[in-house]
PDB file as gemmi writes it, atoms N, CA and C in Angstrom:
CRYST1    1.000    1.000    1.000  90.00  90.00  90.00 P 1                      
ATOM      1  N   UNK A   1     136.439 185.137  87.309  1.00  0.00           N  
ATOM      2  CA  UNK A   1     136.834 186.517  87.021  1.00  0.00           C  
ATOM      3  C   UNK A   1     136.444 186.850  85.577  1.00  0.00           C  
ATOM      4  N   UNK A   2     136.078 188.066  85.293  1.00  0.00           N  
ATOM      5  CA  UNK A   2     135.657 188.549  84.091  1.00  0.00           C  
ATOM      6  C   UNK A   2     136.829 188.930  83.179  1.00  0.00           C  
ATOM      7  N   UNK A   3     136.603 189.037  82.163  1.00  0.00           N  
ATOM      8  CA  UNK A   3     137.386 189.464  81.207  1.00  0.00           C  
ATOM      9  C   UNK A   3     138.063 190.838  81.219  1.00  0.00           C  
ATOM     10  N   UNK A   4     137.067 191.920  81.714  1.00  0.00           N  
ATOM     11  CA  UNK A   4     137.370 193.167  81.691  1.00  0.00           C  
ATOM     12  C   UNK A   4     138.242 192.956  82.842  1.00  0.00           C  
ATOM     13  N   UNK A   5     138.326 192.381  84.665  1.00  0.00           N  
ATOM     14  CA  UNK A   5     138.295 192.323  85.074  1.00  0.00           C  
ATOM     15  C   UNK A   5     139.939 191.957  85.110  1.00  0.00           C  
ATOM     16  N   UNK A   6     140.796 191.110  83.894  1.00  0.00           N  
ATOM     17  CA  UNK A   6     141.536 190.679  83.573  1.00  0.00           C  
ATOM     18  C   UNK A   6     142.199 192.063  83.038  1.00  0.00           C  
ATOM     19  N   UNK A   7     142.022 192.235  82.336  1.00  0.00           N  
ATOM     20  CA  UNK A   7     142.824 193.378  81.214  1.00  0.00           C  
ATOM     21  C   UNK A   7     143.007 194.565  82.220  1.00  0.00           C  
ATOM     22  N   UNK A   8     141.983 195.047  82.967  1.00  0.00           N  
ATOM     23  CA  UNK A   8     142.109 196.062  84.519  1.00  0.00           C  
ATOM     24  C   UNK A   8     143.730 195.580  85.172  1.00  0.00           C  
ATOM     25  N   UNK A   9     143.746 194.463  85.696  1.00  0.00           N  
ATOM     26  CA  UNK A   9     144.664 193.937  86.383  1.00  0.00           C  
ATOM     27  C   UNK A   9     145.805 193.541  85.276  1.00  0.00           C  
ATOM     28  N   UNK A  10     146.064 193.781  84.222  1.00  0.00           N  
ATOM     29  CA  UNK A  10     147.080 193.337  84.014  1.00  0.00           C  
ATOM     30  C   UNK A  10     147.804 194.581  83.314  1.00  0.00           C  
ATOM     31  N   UNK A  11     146.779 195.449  83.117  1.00  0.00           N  
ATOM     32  CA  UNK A  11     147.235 197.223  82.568  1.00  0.00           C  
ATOM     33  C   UNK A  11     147.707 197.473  83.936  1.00  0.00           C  
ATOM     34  N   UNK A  12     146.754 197.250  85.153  1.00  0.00           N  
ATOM     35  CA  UNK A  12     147.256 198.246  86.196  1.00  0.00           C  
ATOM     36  C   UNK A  12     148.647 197.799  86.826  1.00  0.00           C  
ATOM     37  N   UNK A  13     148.906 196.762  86.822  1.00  0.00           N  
ATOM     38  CA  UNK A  13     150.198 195.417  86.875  1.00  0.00           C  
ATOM     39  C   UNK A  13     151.235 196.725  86.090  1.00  0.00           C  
ATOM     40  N   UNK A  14     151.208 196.643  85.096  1.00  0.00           N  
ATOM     41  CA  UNK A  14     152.115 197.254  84.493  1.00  0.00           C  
ATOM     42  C   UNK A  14     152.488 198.525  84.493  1.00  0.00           C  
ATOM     43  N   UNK A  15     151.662 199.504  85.095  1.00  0.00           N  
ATOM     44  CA  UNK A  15     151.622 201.020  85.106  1.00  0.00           C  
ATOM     45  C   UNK A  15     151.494 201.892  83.967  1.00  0.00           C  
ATOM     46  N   UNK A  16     150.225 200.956  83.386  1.00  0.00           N  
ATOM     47  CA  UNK A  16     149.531 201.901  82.456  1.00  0.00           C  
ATOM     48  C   UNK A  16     148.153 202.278  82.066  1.00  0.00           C  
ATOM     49  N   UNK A  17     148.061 203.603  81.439  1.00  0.00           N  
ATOM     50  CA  UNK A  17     146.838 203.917  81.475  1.00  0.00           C  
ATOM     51  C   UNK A  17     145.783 203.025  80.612  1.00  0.00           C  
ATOM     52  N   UNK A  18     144.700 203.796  80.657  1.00  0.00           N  
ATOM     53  CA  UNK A  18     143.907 203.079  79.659  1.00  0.00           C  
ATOM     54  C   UNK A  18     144.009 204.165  78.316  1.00  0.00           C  
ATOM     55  N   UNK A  19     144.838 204.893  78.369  1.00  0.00           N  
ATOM     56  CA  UNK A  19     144.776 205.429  77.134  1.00  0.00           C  
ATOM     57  C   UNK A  19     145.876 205.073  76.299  1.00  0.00           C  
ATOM     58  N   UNK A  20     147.177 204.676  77.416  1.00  0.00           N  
ATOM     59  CA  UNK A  20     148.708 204.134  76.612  1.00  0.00           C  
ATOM     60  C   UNK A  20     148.082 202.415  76.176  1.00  0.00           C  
ATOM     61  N   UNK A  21     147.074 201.581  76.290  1.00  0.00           N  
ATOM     62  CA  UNK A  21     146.815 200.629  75.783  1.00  0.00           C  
ATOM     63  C   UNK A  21     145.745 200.565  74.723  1.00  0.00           C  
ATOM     64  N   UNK A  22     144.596 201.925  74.690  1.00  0.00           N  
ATOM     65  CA  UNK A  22     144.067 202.104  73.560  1.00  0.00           C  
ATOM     66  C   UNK A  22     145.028 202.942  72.451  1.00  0.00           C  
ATOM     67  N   UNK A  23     145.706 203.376  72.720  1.00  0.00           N  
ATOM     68  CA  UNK A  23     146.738 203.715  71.423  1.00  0.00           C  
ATOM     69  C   UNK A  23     147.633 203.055  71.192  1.00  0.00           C  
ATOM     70  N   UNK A  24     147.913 201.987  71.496  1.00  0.00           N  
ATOM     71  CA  UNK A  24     148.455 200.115  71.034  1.00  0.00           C  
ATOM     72  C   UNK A  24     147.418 199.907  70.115  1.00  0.00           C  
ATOM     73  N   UNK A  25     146.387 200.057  70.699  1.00  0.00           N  
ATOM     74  CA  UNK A  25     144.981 198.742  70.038  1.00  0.00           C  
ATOM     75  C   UNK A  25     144.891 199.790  68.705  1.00  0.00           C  
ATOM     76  N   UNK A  26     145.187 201.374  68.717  1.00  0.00           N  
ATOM     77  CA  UNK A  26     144.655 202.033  67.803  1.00  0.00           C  
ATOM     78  C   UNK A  26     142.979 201.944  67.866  1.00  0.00           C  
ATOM     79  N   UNK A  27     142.732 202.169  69.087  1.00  0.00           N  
ATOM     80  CA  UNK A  27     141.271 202.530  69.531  1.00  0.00           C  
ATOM     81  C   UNK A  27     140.647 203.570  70.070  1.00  0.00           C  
ATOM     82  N   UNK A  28     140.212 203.966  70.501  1.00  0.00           N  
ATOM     83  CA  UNK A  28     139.319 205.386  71.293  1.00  0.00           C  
ATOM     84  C   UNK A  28     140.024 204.912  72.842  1.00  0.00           C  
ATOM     85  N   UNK A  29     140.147 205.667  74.159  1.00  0.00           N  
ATOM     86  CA  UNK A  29     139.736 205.615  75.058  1.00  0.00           C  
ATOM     87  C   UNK A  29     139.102 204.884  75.669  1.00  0.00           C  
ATOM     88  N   UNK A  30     137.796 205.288  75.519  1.00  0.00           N  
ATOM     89  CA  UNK A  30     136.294 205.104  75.363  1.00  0.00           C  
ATOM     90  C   UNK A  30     135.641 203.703  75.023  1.00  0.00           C  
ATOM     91  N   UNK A  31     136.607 203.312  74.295  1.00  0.00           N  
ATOM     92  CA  UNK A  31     136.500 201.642  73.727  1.00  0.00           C  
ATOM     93  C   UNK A  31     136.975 201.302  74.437  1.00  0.00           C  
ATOM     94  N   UNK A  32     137.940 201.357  74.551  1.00  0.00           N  
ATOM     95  CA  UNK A  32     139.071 200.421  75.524  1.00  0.00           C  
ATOM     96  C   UNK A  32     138.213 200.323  77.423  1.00  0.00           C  
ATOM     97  N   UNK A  33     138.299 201.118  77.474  1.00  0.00           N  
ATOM     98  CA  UNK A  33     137.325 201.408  79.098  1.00  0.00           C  
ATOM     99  C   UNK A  33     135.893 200.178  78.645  1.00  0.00           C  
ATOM    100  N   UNK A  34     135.380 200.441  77.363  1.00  0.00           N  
ATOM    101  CA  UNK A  34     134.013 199.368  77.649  1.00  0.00           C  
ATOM    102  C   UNK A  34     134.464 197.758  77.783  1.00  0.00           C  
ATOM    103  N   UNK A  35     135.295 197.574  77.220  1.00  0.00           N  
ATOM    104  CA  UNK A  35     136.354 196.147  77.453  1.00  0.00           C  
ATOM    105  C   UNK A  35     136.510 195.831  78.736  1.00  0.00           C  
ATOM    106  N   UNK A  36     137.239 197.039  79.447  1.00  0.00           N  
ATOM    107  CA  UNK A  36     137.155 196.783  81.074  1.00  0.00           C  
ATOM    108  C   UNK A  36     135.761 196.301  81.502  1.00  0.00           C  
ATOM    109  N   UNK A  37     135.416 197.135  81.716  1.00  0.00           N  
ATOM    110  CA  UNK A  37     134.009 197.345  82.157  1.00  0.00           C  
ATOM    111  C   UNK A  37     132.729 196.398  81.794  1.00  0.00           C  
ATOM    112  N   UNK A  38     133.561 195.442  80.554  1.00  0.00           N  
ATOM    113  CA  UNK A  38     132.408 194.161  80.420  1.00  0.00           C  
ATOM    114  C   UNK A  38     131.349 194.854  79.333  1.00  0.00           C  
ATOM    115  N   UNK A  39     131.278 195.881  78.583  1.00  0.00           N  
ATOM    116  CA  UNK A  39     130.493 196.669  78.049  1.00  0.00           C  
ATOM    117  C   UNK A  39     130.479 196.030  76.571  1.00  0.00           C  
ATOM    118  N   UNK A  40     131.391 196.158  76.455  1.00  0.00           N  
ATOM    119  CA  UNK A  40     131.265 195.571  74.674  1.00  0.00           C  
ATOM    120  C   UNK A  40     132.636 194.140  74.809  1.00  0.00           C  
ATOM    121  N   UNK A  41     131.708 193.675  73.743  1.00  0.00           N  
ATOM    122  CA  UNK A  41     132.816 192.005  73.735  1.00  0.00           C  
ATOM    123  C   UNK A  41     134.092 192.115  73.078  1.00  0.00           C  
ATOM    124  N   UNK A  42     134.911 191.763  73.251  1.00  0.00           N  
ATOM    125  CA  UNK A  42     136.314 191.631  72.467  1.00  0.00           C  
ATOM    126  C   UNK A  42     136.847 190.809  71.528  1.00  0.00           C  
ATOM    127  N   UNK A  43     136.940 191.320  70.333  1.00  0.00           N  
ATOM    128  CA  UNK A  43     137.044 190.997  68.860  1.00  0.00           C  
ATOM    129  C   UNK A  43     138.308 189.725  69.179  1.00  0.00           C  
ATOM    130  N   UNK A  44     138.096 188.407  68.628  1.00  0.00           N  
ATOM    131  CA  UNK A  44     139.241 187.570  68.303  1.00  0.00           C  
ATOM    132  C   UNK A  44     140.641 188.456  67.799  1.00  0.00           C  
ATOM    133  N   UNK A  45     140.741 189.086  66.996  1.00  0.00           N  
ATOM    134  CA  UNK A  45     141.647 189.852  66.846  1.00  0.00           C  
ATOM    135  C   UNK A  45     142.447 190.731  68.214  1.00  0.00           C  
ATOM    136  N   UNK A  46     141.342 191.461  68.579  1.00  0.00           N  
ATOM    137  CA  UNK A  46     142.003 192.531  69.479  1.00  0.00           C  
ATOM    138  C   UNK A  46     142.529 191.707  70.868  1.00  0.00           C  
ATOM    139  N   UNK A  47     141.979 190.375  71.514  1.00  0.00           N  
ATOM    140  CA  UNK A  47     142.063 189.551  71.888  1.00  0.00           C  
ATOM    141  C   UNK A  47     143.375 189.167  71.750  1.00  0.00           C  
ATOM    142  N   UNK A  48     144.048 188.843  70.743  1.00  0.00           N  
ATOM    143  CA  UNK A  48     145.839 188.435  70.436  1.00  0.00           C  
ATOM    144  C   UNK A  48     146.705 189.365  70.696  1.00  0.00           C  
ATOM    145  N   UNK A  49     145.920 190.579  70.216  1.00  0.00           N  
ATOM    146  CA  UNK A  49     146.912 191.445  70.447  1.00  0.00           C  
ATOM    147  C   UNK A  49     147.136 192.232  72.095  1.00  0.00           C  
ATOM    148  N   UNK A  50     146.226 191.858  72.441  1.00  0.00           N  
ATOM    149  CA  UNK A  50     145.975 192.233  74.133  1.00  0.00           C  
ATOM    150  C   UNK A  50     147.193 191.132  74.609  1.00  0.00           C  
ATOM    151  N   UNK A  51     147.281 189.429  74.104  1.00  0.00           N  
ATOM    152  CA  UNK A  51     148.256 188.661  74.885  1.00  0.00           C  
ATOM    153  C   UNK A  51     149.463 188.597  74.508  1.00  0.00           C  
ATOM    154  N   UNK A  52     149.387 189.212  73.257  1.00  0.00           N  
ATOM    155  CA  UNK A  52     150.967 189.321  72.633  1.00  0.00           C  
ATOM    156  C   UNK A  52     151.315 190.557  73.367  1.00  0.00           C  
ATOM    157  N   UNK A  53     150.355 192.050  73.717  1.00  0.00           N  
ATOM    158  CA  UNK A  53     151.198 193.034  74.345  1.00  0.00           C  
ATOM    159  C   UNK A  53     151.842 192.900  75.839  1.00  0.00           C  
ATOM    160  N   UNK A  54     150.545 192.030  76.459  1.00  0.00           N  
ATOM    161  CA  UNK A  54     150.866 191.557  77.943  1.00  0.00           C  
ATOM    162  C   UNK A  54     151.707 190.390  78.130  1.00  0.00           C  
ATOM    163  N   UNK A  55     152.188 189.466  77.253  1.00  0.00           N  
ATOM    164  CA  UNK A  55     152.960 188.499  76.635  1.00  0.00           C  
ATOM    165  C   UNK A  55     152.051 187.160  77.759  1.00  0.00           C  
ATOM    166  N   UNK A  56     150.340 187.444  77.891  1.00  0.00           N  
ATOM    167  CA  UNK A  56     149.786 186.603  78.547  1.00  0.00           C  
ATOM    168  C   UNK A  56     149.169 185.228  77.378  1.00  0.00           C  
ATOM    169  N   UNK A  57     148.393 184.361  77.638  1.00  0.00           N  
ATOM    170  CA  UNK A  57     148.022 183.741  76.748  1.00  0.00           C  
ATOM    171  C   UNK A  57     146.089 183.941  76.765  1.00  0.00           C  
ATOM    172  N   UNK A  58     145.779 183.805  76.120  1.00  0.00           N  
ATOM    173  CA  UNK A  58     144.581 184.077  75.553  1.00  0.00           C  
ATOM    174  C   UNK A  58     143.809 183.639  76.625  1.00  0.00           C  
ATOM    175  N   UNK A  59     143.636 182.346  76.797  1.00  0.00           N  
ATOM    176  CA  UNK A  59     143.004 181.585  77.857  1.00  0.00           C  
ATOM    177  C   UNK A  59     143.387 182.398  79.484  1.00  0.00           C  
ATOM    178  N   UNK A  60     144.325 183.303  80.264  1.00  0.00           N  
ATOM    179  CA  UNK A  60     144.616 183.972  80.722  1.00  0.00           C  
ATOM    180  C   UNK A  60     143.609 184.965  80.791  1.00  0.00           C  
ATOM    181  N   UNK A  61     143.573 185.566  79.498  1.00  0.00           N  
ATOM    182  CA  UNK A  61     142.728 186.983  79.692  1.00  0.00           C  
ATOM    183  C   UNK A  61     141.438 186.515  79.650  1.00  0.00           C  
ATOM    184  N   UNK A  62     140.588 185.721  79.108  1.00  0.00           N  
ATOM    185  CA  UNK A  62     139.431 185.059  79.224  1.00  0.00           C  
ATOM    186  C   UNK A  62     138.746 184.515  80.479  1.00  0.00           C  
ATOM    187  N   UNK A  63     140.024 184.146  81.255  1.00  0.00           N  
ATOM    188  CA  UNK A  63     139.463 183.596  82.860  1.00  0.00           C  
ATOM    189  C   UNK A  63     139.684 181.820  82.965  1.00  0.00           C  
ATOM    190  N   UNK A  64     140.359 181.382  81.880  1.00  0.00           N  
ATOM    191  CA  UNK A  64     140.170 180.005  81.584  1.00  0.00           C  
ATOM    192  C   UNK A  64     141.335 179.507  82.391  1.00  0.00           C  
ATOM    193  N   UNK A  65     142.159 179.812  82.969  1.00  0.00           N  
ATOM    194  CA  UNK A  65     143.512 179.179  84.012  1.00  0.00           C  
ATOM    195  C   UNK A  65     143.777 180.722  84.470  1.00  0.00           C  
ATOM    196  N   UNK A  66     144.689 180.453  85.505  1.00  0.00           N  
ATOM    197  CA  UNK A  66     144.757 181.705  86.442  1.00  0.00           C  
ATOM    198  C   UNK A  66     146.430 182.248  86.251  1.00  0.00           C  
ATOM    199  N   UNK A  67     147.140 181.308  85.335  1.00  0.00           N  
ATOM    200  CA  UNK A  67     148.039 182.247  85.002  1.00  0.00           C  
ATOM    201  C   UNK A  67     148.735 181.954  83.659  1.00  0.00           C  
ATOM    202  N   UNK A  68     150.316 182.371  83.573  1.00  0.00           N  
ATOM    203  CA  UNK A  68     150.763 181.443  82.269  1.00  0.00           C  
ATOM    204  C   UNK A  68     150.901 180.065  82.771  1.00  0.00           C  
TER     205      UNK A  68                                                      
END                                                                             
């Protein structure tokens, strides 16, 4: 499973948009959607803060084990 592919499923898990998680990240929309979408890579930084908001672990959103 992809990365974007991860963050899709764990926003939509929760019942939120992609705009209530780019105004967490303090990002565009627009950014946040290319993350999904596999479009642009995801900063080590924005990366922590994606598993600290989803309270997932890093290796989680990456595809590296399939859960906590």
């Amino acid at each position: 499973m992809k990365i974007g592919e991860n963050l899709k499923n764990l926003r939509i898990q929760r019942n939120l948009s992609q705009e209530d998680v780019a105004k967490m990240l303090n990002i565009s929309r627009q950014a946040y959607c290319r993350y999904e979408n596999d479009q642009r890579e995801i900063s080590l930084d924005t990366l922590c803060k994606l598993a600290d908001f989803y309270e997932e672990t890093t290796d989680y959103i990456l595809g590296r084990e399939n859960s906590k």
